[in-house]
Each structure stands twice: as C-alpha cells, then as structure tokens.
N, CA, C and O atoms as CSV, one atom per row, in Angstrom:
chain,resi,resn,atom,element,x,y,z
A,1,UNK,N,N,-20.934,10.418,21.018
A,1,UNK,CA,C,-20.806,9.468,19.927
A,1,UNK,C,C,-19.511,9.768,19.174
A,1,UNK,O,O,-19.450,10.870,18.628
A,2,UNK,N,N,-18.793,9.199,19.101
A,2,UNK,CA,C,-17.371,9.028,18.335
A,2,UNK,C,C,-17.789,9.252,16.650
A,2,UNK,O,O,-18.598,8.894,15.794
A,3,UNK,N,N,-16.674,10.063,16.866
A,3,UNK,CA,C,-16.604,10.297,14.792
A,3,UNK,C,C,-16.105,9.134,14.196
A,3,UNK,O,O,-15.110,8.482,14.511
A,4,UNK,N,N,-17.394,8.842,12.763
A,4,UNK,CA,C,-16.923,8.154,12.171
A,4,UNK,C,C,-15.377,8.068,11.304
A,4,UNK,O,O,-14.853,9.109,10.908
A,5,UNK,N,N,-14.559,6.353,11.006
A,5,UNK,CA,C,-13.200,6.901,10.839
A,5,UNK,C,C,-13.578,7.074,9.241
A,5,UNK,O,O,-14.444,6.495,8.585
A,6,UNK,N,N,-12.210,8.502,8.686
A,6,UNK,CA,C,-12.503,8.248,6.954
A,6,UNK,C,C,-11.267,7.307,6.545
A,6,UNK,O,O,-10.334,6.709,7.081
A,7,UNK,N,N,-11.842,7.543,5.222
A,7,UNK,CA,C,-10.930,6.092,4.638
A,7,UNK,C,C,-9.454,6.799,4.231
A,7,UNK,O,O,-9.229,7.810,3.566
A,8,UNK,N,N,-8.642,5.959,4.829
A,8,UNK,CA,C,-7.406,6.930,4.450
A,8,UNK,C,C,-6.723,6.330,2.515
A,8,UNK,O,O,-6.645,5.155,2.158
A,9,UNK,N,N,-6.398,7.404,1.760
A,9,UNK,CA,C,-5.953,6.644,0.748
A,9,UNK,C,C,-4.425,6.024,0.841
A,9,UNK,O,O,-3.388,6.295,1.448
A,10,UNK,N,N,-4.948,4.887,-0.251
A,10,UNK,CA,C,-3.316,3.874,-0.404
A,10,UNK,C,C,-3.618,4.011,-1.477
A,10,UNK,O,O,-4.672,4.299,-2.043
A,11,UNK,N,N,-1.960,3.643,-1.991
A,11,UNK,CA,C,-1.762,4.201,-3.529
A,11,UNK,C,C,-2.256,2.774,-4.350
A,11,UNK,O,O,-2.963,2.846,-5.355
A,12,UNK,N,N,-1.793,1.494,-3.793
A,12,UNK,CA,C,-1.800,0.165,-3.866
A,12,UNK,C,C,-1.604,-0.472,-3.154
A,12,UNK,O,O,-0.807,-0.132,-2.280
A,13,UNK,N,N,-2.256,-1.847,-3.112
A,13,UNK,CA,C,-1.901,-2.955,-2.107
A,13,UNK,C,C,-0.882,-3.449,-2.120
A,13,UNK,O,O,-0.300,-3.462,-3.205
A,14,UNK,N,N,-0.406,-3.891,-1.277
A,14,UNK,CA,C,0.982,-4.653,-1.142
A,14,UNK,C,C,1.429,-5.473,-2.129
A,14,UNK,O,O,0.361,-5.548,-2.738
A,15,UNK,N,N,2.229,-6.196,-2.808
A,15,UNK,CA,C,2.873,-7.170,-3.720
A,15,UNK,C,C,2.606,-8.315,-3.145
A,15,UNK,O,O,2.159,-9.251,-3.808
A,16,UNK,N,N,2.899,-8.433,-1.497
A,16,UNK,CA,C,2.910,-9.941,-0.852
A,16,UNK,C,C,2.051,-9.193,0.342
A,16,UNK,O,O,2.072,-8.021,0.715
A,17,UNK,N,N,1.323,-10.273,0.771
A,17,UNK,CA,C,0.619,-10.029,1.693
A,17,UNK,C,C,0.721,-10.988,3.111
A,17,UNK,O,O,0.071,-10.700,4.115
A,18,UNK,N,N,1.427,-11.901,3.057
A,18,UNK,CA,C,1.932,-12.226,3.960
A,18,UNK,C,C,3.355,-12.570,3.949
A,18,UNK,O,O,3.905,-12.768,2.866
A,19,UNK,N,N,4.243,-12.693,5.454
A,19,UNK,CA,C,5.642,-12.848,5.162
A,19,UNK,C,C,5.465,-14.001,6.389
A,19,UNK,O,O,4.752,-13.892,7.387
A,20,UNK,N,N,6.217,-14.988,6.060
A,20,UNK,CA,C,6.986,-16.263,7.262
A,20,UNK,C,C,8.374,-16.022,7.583
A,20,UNK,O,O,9.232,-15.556,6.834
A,21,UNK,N,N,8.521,-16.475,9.050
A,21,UNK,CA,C,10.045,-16.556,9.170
A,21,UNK,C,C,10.241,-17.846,8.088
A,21,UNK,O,O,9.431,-18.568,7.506
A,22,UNK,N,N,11.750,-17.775,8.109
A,22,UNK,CA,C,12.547,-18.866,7.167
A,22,UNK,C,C,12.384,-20.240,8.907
A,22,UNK,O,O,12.292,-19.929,10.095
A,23,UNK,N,N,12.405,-21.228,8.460
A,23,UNK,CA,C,12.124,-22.154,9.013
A,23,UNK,C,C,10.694,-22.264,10.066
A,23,UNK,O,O,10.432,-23.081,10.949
A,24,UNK,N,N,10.039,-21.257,9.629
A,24,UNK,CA,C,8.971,-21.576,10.537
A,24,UNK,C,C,8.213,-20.302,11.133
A,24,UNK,O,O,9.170,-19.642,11.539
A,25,UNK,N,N,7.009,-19.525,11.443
A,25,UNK,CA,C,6.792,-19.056,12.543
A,25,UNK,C,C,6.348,-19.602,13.432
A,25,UNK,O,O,5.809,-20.708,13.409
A,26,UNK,N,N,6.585,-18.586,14.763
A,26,UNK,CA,C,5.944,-19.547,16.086
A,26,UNK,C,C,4.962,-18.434,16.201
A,26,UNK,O,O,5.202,-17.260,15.921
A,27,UNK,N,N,3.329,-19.125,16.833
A,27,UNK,CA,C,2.313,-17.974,17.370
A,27,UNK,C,C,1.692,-17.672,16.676
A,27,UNK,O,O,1.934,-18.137,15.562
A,28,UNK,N,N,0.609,-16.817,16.772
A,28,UNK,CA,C,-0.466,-16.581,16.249
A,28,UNK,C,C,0.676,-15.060,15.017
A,28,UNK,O,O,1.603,-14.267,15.186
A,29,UNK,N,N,-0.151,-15.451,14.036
A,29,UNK,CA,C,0.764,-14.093,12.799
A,29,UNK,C,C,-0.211,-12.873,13.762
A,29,UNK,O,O,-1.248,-12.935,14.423
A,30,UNK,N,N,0.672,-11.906,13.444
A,30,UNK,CA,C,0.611,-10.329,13.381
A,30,UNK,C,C,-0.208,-9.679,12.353
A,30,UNK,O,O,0.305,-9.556,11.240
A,31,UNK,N,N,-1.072,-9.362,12.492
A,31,UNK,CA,C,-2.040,-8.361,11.872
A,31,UNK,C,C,-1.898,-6.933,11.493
A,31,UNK,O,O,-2.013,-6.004,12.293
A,32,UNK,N,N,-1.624,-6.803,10.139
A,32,UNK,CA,C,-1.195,-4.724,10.071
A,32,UNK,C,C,-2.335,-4.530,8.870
A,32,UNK,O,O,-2.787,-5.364,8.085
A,33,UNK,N,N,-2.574,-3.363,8.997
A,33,UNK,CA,C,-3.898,-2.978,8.190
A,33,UNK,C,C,-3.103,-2.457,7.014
A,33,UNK,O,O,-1.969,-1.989,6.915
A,34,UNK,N,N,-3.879,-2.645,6.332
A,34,UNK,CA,C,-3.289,-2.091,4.715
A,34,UNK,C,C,-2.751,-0.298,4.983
A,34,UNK,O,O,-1.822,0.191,4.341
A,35,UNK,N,N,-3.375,0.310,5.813
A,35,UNK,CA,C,-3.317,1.376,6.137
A,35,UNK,C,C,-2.245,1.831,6.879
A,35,UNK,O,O,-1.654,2.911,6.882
A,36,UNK,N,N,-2.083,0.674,7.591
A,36,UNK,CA,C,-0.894,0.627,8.492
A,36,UNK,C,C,0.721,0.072,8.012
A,36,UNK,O,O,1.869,0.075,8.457
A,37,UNK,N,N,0.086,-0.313,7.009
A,37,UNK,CA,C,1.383,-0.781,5.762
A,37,UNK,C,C,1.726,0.522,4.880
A,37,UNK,O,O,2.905,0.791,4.647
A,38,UNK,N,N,0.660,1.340,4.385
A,38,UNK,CA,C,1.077,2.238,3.575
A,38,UNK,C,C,1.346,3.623,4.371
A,38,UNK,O,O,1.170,4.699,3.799
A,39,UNK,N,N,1.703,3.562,5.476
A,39,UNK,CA,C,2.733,4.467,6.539
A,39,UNK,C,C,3.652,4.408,6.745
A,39,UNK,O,O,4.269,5.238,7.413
A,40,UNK,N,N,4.231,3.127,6.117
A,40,UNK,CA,C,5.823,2.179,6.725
A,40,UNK,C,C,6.252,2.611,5.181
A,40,UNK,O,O,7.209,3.374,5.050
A,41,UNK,N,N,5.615,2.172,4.124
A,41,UNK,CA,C,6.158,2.733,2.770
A,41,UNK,C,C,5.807,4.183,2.675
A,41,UNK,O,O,6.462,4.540,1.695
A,42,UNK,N,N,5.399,4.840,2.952
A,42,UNK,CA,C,5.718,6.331,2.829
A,42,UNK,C,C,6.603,6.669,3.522
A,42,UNK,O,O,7.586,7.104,2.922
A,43,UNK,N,N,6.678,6.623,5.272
A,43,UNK,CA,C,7.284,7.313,5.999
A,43,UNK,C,C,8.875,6.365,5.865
A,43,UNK,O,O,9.833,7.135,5.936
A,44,UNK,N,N,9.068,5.662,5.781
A,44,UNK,CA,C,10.098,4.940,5.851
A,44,UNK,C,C,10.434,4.119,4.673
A,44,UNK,O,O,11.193,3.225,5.045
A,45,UNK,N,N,10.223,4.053,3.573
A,45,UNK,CA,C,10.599,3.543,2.150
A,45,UNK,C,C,10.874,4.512,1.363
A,45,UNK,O,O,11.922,4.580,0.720
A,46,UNK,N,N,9.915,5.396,1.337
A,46,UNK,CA,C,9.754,6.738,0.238
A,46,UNK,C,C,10.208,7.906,1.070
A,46,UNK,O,O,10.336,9.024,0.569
A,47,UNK,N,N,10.411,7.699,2.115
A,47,UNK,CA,C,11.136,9.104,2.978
A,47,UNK,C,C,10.314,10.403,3.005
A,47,UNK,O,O,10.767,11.546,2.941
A,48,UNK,N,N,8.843,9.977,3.126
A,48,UNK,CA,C,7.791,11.028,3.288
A,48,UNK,C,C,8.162,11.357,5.072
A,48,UNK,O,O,8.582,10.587,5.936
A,49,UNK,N,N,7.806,12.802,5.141
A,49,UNK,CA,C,7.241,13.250,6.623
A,49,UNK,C,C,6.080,12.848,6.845
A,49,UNK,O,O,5.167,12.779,6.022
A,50,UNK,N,N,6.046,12.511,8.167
A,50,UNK,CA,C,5.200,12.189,8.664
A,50,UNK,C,C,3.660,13.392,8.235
A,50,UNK,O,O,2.516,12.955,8.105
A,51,UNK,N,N,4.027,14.862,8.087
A,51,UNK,CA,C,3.082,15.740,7.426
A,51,UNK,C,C,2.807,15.376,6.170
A,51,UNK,O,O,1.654,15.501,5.759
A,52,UNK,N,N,3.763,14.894,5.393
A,52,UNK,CA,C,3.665,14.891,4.297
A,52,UNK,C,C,2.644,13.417,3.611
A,52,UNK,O,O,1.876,13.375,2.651
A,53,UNK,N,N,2.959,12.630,4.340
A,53,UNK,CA,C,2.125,11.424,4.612
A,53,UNK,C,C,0.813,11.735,5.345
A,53,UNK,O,O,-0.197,11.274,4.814
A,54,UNK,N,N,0.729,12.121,5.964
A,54,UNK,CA,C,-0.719,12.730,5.976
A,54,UNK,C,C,-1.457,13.444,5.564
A,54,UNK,O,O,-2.418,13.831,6.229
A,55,UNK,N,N,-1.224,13.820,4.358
A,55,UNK,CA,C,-1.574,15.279,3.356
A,55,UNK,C,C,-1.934,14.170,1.929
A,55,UNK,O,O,-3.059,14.131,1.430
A,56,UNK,N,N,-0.767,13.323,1.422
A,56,UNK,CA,C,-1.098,12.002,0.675
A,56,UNK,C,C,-1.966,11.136,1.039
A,56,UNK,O,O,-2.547,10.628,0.080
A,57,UNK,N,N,-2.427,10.600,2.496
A,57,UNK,CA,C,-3.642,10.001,2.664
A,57,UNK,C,C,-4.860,10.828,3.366
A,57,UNK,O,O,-5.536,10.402,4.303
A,58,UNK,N,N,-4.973,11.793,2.880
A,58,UNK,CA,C,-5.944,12.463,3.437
A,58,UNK,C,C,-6.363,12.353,4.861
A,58,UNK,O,O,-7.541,12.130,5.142
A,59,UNK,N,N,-5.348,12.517,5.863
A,59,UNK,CA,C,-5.253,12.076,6.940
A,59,UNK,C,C,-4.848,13.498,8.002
A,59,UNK,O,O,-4.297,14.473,7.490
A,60,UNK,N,N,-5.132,13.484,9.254
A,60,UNK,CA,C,-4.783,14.321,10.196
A,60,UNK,C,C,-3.461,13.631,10.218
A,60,UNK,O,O,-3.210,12.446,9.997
A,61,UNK,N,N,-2.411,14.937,10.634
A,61,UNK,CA,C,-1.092,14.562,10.990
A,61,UNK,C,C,-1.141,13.856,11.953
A,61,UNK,O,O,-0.464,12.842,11.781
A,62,UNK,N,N,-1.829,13.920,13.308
A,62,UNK,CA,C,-1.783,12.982,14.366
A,62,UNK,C,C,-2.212,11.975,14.365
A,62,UNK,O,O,-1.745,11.026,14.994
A,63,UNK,N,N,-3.519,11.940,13.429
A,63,UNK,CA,C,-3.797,10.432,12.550
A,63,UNK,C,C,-2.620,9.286,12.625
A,63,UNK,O,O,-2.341,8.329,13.346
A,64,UNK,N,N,-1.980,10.085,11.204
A,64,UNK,CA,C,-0.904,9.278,10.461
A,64,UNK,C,C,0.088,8.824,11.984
A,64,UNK,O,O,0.374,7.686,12.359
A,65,UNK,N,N,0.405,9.983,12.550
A,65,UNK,CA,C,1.535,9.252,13.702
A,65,UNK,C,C,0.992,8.194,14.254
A,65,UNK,O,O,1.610,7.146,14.067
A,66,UNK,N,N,-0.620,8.100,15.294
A,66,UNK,CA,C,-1.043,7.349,15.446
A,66,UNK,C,C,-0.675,5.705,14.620
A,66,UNK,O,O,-0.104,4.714,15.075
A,67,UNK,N,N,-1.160,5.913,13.532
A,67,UNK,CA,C,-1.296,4.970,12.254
A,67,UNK,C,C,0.535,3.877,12.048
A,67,UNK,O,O,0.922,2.760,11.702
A,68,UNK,N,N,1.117,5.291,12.585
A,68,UNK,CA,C,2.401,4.745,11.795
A,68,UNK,C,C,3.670,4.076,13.190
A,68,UNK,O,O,4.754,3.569,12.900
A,69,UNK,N,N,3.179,4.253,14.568
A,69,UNK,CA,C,3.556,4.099,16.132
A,69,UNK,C,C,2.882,2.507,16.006
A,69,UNK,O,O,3.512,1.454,16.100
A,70,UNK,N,N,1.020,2.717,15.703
A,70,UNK,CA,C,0.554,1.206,15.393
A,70,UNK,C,C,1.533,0.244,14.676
A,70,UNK,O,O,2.197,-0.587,15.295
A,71,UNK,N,N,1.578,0.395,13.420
A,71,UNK,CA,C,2.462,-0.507,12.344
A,71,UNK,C,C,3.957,-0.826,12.979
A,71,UNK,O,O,4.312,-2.003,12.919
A,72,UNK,N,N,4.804,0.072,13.546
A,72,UNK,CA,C,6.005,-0.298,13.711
A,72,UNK,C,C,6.718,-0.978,14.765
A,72,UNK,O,O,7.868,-1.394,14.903
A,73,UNK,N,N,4.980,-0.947,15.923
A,73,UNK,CA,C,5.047,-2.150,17.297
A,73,UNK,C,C,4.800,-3.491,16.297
A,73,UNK,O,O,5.610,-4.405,16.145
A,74,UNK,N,N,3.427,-3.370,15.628
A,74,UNK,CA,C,3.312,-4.671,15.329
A,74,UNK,C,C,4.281,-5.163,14.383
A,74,UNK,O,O,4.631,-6.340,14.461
A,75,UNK,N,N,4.735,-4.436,13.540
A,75,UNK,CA,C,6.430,-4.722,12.641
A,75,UNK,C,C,7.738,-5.551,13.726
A,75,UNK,O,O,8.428,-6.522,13.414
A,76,UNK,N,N,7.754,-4.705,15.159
A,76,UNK,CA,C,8.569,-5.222,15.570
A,76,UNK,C,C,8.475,-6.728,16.381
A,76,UNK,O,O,9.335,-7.569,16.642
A,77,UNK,N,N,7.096,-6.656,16.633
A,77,UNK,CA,C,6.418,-7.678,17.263
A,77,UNK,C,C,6.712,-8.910,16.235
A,77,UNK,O,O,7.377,-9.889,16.572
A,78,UNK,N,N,6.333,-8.803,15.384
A,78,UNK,CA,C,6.297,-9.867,14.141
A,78,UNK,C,C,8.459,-10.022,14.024
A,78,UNK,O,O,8.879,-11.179,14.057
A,79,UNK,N,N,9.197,-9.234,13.942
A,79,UNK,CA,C,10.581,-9.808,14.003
A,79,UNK,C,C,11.330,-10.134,15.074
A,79,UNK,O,O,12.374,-10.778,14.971
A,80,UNK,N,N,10.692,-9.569,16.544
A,80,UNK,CA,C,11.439,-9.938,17.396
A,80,UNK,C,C,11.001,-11.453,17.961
A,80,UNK,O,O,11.589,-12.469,18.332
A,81,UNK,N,N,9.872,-11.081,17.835
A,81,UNK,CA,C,9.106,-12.858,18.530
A,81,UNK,C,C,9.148,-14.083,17.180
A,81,UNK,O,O,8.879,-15.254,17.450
A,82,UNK,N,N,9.499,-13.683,15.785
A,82,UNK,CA,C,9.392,-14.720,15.001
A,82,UNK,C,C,8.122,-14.741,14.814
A,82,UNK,O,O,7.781,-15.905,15.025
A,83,UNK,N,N,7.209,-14.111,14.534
A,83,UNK,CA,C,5.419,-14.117,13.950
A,83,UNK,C,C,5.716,-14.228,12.692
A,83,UNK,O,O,6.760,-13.977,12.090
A,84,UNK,N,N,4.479,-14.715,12.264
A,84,UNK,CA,C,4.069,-13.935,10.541
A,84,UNK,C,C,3.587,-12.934,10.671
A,84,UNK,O,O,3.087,-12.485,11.702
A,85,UNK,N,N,3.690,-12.310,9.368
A,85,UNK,CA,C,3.171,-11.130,9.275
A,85,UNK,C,C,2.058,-11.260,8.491
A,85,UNK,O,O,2.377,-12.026,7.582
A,86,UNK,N,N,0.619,-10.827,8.328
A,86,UNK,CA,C,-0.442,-10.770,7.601
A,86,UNK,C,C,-0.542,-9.590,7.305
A,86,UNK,O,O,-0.685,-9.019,8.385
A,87,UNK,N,N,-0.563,-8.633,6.273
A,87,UNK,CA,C,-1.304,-7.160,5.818
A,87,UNK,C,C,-2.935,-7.693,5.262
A,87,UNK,O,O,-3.106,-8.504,4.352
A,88,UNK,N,N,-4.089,-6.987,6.090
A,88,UNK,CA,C,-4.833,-7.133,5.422
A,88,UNK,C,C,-6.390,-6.129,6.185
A,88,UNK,O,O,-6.348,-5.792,7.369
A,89,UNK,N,N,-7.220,-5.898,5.585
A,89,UNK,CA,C,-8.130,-4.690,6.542
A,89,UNK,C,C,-7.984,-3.524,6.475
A,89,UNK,O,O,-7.363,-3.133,5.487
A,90,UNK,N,N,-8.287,-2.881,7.086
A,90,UNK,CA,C,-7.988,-1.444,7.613
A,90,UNK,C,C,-9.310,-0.741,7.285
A,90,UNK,O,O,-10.305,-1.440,7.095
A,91,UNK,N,N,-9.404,0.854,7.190
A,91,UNK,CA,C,-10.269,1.874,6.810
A,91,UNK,C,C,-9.544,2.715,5.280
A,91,UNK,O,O,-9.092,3.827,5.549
A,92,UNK,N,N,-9.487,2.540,4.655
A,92,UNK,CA,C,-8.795,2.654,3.261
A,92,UNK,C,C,-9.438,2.635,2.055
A,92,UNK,O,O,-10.342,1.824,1.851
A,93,UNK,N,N,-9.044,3.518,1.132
A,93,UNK,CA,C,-9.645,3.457,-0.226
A,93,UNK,C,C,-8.232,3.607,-0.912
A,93,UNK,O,O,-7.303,4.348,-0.593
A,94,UNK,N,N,-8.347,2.543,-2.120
A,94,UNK,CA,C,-7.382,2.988,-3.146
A,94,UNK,C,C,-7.244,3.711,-4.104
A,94,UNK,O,O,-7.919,3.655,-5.132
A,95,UNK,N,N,-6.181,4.618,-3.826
A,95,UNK,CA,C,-5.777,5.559,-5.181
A,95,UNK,C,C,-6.973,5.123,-6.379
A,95,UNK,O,O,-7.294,3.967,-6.658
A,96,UNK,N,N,-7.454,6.217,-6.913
A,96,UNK,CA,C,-8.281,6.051,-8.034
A,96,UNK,C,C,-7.721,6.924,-9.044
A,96,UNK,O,O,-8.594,7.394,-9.774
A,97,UNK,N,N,-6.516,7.297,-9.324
A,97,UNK,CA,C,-5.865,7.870,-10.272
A,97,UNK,C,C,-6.740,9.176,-10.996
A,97,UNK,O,O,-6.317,9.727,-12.012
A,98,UNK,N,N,-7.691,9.478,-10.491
A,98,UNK,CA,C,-8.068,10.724,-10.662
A,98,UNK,C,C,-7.217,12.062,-10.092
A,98,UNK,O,O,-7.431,13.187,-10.544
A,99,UNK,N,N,-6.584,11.891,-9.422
A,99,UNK,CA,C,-5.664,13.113,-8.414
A,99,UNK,C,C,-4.219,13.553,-9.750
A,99,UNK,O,O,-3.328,12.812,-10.166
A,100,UNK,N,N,-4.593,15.409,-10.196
A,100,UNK,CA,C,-3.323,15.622,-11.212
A,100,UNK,C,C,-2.102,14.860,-11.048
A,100,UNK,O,O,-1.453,14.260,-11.906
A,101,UNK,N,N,-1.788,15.045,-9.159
A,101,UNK,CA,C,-0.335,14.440,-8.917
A,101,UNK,C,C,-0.612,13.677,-8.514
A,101,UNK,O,O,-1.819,13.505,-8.341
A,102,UNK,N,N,0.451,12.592,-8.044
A,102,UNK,CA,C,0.329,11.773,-7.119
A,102,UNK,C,C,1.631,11.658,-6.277
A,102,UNK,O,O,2.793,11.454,-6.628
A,103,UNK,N,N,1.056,11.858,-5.021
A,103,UNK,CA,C,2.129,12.192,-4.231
A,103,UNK,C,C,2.971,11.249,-3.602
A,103,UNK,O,O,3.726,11.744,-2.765
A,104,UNK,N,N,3.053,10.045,-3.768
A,104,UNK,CA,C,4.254,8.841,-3.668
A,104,UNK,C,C,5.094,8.736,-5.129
A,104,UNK,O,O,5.960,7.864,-5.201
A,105,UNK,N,N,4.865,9.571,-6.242
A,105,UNK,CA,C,5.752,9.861,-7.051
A,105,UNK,C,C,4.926,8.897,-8.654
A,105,UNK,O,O,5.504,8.685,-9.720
A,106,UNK,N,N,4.156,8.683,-8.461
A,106,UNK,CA,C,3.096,8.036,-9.133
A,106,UNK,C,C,2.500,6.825,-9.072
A,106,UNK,O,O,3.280,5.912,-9.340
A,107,UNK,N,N,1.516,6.526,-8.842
A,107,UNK,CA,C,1.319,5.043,-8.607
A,107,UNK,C,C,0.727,4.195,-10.422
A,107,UNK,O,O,0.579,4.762,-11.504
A,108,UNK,N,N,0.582,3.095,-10.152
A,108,UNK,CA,C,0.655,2.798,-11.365
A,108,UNK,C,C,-0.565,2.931,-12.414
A,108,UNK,O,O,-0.596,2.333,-13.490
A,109,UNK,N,N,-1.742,3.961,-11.851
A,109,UNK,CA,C,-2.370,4.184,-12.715
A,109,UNK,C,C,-1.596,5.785,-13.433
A,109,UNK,O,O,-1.474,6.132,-14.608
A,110,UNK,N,N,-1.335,6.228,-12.607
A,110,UNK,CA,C,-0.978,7.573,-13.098
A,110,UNK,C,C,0.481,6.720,-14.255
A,110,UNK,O,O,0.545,7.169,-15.400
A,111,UNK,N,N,1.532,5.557,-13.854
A,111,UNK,CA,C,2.465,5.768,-14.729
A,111,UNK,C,C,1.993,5.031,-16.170
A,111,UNK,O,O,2.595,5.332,-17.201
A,112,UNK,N,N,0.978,4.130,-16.196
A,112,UNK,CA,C,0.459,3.699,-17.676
A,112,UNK,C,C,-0.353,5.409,-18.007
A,112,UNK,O,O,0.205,5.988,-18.939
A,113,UNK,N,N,-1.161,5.952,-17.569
A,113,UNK,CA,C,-0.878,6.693,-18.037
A,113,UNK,C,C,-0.325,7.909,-18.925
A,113,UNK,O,O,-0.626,8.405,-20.011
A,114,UNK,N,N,0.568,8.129,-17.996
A,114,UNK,CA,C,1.893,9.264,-18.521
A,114,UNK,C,C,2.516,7.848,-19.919
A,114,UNK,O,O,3.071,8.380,-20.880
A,115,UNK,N,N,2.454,6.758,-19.972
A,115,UNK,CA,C,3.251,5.601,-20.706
A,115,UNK,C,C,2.156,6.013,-21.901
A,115,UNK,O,O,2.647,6.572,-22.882
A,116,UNK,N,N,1.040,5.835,-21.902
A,116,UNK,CA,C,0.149,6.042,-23.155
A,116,UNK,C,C,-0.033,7.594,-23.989
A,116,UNK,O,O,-0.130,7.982,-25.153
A,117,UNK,N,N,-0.011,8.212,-22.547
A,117,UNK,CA,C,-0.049,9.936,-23.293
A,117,UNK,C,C,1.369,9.642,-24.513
A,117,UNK,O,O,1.351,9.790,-25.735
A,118,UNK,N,N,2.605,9.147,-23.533
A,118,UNK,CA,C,4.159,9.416,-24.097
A,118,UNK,C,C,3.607,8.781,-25.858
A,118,UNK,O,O,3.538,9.575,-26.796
A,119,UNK,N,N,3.363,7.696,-25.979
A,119,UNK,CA,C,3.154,6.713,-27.360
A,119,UNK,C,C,2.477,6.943,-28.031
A,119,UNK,O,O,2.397,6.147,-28.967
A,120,UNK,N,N,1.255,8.504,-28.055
A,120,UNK,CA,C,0.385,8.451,-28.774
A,120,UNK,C,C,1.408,10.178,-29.648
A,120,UNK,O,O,1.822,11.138,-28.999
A,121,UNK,N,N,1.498,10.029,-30.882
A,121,UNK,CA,C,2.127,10.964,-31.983
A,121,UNK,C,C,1.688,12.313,-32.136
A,121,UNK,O,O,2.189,13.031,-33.002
C-alpha cells in the first residue's frame, strides 16, 4: 500500500491563476498544481536550493525535485505549444503564519505582522 502524500506548504496562492497566449491559445490549457507553482517561485524566482525548498515545504529533497522536473515540463509545454496555463489543485496547505521565520523571506501574514508589532508605541 503506497504512503499517503503530505501536504506540502505554500506560502500563498498565486496572484493570477490562469495565463493565455496574446491572440489566442490553441489546445486543451496545461494544468500545474499550486504545489507545482510554488517550486518555480522558490527554486527559480527566490533563488532557493532545491534543499532549501524542501526544508520550506516540508518536503523530501527528492520530493521537491520530483515536484519541480513536473512544473517545468508542463511550464514548457504551455510556451512552446501556445497552451494556457491553469494553476490550480495539488496536495498543499497554506502558510498559517504560525512558523517564527518564514523561509521565502516572509509571506504576508508574517509582514502585517512585523507592520503592526512596528506601529504599536
């Protein structure tokens, strides 16, 4: 019997959740899991290691590679063929701002936060 998967954490959901080519896509859109989105912004936006990204989502390092080999076929799939892109799904829990640090440099519960500690005298 296969181990159940755990939920890997994301700091937040995406801003946009889907992208179109400019004049059109052709084909069925491309599917990336929220999970599989927040591997592309760590490992490649925020310039996390691939260890280091797996230590932030509570993830096995071979996990995350797994996770992050997934996202960057279907990334390329979606620009070379002209797809849309859809983010949406995965096995994921979001950041609950309980964690002292936060290891993408804060997400936005931790920075209202640190914003309210700063304003109070």
């Amino acid at each position: 019997m296969p181990r159940p998967k755990k939920c890997r954490k994301v700091c937040c959901l995406p801003k946009r959740s889907e992208f179109f080519p400019a004049g059109g896509g052709e084909g069925a859109a491309v599917v990336m899991t929220v999970d599989e989105y927040e591997t592309i912004r760590l490992i490649d936006h925020r310039d996390f290691s691939q260890e280091d990204c797996s230590v932030y989502m509570n993830i096995a390092r071979t996990t995350a590679q797994q996770i992050y080999n997934s996202a960057r076929k279907k990334l390329a799939l979606a620009l070379v063929e002209g797809r849309p892109l859809r983010i949406e799904g995965g096995h994921y829990r979001l950041c609950d701002g309980s964690e002292p640090y936060c290891g993408c440099g804060g997400c936005r519960r931790h920075r209202m936060e640190r914003a309210e500690e700063e304003e109070k005298p």
